[in-house]
C-alpha positions as CSV (number, residue, x, y, z in Angstrom):
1,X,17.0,-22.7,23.2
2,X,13.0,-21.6,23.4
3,X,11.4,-20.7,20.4
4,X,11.0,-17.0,21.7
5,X,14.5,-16.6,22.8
6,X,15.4,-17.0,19.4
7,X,12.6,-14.7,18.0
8,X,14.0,-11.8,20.7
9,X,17.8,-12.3,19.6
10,X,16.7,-11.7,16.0
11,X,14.4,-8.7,16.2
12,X,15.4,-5.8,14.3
13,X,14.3,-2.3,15.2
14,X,14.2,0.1,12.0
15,X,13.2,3.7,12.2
16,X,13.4,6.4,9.4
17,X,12.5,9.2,11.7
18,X,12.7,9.9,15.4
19,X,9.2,8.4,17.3
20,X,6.6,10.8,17.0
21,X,8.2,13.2,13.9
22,X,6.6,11.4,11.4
23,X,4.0,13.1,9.2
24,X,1.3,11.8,6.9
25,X,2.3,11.7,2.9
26,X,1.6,15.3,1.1
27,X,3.1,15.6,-2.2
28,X,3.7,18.7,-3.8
29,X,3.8,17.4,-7.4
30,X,0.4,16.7,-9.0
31,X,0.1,13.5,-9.7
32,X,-0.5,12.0,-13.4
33,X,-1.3,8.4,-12.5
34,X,-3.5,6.4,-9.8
35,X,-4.2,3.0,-9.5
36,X,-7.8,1.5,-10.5
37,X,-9.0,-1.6,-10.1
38,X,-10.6,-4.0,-12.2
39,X,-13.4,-6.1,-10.6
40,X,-13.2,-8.8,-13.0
41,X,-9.4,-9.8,-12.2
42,X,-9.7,-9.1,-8.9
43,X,-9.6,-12.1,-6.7
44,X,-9.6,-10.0,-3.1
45,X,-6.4,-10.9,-1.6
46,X,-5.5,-7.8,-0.3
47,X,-1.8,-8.0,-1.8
48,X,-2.0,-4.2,-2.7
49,X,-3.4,-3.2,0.7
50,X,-0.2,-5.4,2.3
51,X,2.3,-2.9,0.3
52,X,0.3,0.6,0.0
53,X,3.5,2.3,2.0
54,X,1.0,4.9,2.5
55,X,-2.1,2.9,3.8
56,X,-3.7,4.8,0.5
57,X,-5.1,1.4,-0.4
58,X,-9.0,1.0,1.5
59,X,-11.2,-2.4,1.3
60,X,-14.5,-1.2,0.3
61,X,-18.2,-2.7,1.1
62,X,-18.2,-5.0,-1.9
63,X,-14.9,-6.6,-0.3
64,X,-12.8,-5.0,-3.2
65,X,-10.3,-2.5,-2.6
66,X,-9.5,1.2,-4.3
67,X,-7.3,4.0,-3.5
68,X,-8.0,6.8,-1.4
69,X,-6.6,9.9,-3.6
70,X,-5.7,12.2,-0.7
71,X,-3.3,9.7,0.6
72,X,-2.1,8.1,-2.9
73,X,1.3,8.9,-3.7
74,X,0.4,7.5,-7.0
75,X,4.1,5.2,-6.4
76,X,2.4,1.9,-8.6
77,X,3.4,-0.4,-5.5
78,X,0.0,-1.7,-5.7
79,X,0.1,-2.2,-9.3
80,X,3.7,-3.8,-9.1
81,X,2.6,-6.1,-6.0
82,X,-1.1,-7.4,-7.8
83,X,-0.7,-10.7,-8.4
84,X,-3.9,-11.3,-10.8
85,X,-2.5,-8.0,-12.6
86,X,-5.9,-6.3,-11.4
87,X,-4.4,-2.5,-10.7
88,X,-3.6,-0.4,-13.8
89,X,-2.0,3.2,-13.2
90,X,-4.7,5.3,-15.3
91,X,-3.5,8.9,-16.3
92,X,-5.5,11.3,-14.3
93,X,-8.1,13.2,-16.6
């Protein structure tokens, strides 16, 4: 059996919400944490941005990566996910 045939027998289709119904993250709670990153620990391999669930997680000009707050849901994925331990969740001031 081809390579592909295989591939097409195991795809899985997943969908939380009907095509087109889905709207972008807005919480209603304010949130007490974000993630910040720390330069120095930082090796650049985009592990956080992989797992933002809400593509909250932008690579920046230097080649590092922060969180847009807008689109945070402040969930720690990122900071779970970091491999080098690089993403704290800081308590908003």
């Amino acid at each position: 059996m081809e390579m592909t045939a295989k591939l097409s027998k195991l795809k899985i289709e997943c969908s939380v919400v009907a095509k087109g119904l889905a709207e972008p993250f807005k919480s209603n709670k304010p949130k007490q944490f974000l993630p910040v990153w720390d330069k120095e620990r930082c090796i650049r391999c985009g592990i956080c941005y992989i797992y933002c669930p809400n593509g909250a997680v932008i690579r920046v000009e230097d080649g590092f990566f922060e969180a847009e707050v807008d689109s945070c849901s402040a969930c720690g994925i990122c900071h779970r996910e970091c491999l080098c331990g690089a993403v704290s969740m800081v308590g908003k001031e």
